[in-house]
VMD Tcl script that draws the C-alpha trace (Angstrom):
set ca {
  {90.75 99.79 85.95}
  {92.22 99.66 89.25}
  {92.22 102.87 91.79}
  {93.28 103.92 95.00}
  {92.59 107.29 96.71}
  {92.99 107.61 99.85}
  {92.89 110.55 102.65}
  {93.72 110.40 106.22}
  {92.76 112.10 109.29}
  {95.95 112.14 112.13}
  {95.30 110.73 115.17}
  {95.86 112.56 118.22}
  {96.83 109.39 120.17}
  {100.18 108.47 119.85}
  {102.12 105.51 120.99}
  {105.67 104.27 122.05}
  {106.34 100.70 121.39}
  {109.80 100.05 123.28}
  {111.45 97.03 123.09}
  {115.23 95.85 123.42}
  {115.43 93.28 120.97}
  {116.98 94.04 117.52}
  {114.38 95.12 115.11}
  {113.90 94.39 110.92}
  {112.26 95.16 108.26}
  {111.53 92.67 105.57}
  {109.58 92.23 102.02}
  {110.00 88.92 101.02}
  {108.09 88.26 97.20}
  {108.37 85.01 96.35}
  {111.05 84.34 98.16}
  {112.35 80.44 98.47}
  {112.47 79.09 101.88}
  {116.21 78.49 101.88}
  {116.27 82.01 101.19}
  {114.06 83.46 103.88}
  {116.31 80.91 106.47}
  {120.11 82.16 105.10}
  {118.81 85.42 105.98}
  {117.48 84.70 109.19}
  {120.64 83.26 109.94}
  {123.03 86.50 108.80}
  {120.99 88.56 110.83}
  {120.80 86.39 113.78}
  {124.52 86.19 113.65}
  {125.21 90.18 113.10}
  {122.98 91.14 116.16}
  {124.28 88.28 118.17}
  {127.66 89.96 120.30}
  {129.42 86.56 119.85}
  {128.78 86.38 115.84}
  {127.30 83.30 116.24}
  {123.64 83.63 115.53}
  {120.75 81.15 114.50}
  {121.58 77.46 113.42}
  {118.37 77.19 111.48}
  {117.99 73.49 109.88}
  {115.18 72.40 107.19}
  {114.03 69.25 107.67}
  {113.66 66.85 104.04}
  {109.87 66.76 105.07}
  {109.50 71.00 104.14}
  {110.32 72.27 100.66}
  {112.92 74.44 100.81}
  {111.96 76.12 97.23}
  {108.24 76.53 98.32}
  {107.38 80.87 97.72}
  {107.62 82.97 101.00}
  {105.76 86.11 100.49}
  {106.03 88.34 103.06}
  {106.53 92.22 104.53}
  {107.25 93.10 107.80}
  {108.33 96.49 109.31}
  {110.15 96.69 112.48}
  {110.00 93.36 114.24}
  {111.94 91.43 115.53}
  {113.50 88.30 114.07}
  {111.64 85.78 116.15}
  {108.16 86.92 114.37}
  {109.44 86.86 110.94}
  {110.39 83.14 111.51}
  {106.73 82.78 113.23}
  {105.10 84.22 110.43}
  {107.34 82.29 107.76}
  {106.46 79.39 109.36}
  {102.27 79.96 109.31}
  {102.79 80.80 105.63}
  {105.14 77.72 105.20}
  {102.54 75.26 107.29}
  {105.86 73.91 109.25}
  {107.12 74.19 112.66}
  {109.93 74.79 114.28}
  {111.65 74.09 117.44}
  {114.45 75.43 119.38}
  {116.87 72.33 120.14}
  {119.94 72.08 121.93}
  {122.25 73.65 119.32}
  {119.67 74.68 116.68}
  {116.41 75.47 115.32}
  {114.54 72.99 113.51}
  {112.13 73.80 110.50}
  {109.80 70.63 110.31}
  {106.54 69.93 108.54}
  {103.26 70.11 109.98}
  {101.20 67.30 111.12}
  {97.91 67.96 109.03}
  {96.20 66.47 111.98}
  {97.26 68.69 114.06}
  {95.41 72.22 113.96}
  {97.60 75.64 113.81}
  {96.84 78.61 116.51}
  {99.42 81.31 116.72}
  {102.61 81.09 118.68}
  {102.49 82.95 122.26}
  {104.70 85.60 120.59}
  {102.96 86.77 117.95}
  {99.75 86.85 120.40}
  {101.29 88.83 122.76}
  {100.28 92.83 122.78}
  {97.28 92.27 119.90}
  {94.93 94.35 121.98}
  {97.70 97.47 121.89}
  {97.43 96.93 117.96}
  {93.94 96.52 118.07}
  {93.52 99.84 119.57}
  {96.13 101.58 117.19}
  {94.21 100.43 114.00}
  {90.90 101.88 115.40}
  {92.17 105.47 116.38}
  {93.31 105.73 112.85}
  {91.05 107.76 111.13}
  {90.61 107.69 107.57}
  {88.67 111.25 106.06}
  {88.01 108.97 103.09}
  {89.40 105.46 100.99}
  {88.02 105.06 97.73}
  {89.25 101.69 95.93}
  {88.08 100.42 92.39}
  {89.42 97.45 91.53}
  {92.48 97.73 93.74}
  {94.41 94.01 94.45}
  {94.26 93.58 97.67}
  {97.93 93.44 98.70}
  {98.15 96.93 97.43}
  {95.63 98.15 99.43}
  {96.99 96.42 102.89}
  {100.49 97.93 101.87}
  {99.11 101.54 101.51}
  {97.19 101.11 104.61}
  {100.86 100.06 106.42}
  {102.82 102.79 104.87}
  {100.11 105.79 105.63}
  {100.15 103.97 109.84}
  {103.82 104.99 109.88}
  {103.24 108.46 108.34}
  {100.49 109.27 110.61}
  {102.01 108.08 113.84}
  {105.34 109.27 113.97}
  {107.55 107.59 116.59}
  {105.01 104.08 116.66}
  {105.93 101.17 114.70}
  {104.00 100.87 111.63}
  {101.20 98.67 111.80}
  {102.14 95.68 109.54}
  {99.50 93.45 107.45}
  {99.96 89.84 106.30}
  {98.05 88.21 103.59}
  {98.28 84.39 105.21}
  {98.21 81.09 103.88}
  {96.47 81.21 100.26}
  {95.21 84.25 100.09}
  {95.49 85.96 96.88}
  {97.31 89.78 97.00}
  {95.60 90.16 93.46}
  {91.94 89.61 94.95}
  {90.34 92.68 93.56}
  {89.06 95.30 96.16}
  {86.31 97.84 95.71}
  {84.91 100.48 98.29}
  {84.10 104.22 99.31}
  {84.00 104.96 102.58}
  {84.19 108.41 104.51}
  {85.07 108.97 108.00}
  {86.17 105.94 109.41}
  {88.56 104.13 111.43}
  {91.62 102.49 110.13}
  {90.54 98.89 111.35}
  {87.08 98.78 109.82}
  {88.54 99.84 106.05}
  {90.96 96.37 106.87}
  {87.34 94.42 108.11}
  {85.87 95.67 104.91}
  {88.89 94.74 102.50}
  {88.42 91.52 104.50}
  {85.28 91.02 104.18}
  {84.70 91.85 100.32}
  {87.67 89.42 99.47}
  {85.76 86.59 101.07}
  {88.48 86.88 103.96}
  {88.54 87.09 108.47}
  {91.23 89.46 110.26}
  {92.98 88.44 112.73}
  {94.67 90.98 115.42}
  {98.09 89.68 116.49}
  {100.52 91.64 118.52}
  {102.89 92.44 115.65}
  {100.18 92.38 112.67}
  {96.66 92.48 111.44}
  {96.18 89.19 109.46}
  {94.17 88.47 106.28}
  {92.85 84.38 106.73}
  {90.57 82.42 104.73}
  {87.34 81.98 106.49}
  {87.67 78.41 108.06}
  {87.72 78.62 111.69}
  {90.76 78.96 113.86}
  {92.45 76.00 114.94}
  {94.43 75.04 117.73}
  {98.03 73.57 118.12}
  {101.45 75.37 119.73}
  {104.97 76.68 118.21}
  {107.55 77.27 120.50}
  {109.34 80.70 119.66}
  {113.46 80.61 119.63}
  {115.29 83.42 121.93}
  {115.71 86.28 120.38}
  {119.25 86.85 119.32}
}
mol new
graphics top color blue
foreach p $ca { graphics top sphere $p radius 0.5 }
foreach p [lrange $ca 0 end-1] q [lrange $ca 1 end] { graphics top cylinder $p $q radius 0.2 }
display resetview
């Protein structure tokens, strides 16, 4: 039987994350590749003044059927295509008149581009003035539990962002999830979850990440201009 109750103390802190690039919000489930691209490209092209938007190219070497799943509130297009790409294991680089989706050297280890690592400590601190009165989950798959825990960051923080989770590379959203907990921050109920599922967190500046435990590893992406 699977259960989720869950109740939530407001935090007084509130924050204003200001940016001037076009925001989106996305829940890709199962999505193909090709997919997740054609729409990177419509919306690069509809926020773009001069309509013309993202040439995004996908090289033979990645699968363009291979399952994207993937939710995202409020961010901007540049970190969906980061994140797409760490879930994808290919790269991508901006060229002279497009963006190229290759695949991954397996020699070469993965670290996170320099814009999804960029203002992690500000989400950091938002997760852990979250307070949670109580979270009680029996059973509870895992992706619903880092979805409710999204959804109630937006509710609770009116005017922020809401604090987005990703379930990375081969992690399983049906990984079964039990705990009762009272009092306590929003960050250490996602360390738990982590924890339990045989899983490490990692804080980026857009998203708190669910990883398997191998160590991080260490290679560059470079990020396109936003459109």
């Amino acid at each position: 039987m699977q259960k989720l109750v869950v109740t939530f103390l407001i935090s007084t802190c509130t924050f204003a994350l200001v940016s001037a690039e076009p925001r989106v919000s996305v829940d890709f489930a199962e999505a193909p590749l090709s997919d997740v691209a054609e729409y990177l490209r419509g919306k690069s092209a509809e926020y773009d003044p001069s309509g013309r938007g993202w040439n995004l190219l996908i090289d033979p070497s990645v699968d363009g059927d291979q399952p994207i799943t993937l939710r995202l509130q409020q961010v901007p297009l540049a970190i969906v295509l980061a994140y797409a790409a760490e879930l994808g294991d290919f790269t991508y680089a901006r060229e002279e008149f497009a963006i190229v989706l290759r695949a991954r050297d397996p020699d070469t280890p993965y670290s996170p581009p320099e814009n999804l690592r960029r203002g992690k400590e500000l989400i950091g601190q938002r997760a852990a003035q979250i307070t949670l009165e109580s979270f009680e989950a029996e059973a509870a798959p895992l992706g619903d539990v880092v979805r409710l825990l999204s959804d109630r960051s937006a509710e609770l923080q009116p005017g922020a962002d809401p604090l987005n989770f990703v379930l990375g590379p081969n992690v399983n959203p049906d990984t079964p999830v039990s705990l009762t907990l009272r009092n306590i921050p929003l960050a250490s109920v996602a360390k738990y979850a982590a924890e339990l599922s045989g899983l490490r967190i990692r804080v980026d500046g857009w998203a708190i990440t669910f990883l398997d435990p191998d160590p991080p590893k260490v290679t560059t992406t470079e990020s396109p201009a936003a459109p």
